[in-house]
C-alpha positions in Angstrom: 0.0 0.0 0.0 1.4 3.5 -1.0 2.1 6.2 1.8 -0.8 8.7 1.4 0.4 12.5 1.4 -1.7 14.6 3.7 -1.4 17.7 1.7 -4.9 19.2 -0.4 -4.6 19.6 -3.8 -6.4 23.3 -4.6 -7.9 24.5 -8.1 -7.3 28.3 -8.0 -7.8 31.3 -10.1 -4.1 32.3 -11.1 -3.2 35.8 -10.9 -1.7 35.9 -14.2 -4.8 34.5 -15.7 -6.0 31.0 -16.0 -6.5 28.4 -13.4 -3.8 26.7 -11.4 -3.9 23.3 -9.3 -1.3 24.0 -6.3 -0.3 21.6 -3.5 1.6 22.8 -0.4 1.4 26.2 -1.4 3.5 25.4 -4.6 2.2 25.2 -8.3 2.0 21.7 -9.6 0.0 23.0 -13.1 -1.1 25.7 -15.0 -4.6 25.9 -17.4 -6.2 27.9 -19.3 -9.7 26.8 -18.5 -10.6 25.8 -15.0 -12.4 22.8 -16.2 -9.5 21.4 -17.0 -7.7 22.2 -14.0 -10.6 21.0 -12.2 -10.0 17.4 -14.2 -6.2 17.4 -13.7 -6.1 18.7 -9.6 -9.3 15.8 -9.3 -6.4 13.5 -10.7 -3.6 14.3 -8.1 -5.6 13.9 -5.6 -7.1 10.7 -6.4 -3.4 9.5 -7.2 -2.5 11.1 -3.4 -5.2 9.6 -1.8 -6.0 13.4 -0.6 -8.9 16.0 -0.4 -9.1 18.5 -4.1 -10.5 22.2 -3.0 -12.1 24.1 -6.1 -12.5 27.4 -5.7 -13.9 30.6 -7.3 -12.8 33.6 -9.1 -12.9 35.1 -5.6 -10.7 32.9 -3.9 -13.4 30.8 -2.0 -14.0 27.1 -1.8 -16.6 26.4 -3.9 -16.5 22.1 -3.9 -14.2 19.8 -1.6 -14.2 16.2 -2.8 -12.3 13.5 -0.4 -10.3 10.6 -2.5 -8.6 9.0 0.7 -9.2 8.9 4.4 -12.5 11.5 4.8 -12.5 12.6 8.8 -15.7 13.0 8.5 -16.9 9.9 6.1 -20.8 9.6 5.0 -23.3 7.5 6.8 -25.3 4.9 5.6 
């Protein structure tokens, strides 16, 4: 079983236009359309077993989506 990395993965606006997916405060990709960020930050965190933040043109969280261990997990 791989180590998981603790670390978010989040889909922001990027100041110099675009849409960038950043993890640990560092950029890990740059797009030009934030659906495709969106589809590649979903993909590092799936591969990382982590949580991917989306969030607005305004800076705020619009979706969170868990692909490892959810605190918080749903109940059925």
């Amino acid at each position: 079983m791989s180590e998981s990395n603790s670390a978010s993965v989040h889909t922001t606006p990027s100041p110099q236009g675009g849409w960038d997916n950043q993890k640990d405060g560092e950029k890990i990709s740059h797009h030009d359309k934030k659906e495709e960020a969106q589809a590649r930050g979903r993909e590092e965190a799936k591969r990382d077993e982590t949580e991917h933040k989306i969030h607005n043109r305004d800076g705020k969280i619009a979706e969170s989506n868990s692909y490892g261990n959810d605190p918080f997990p749903p109940k059925g």
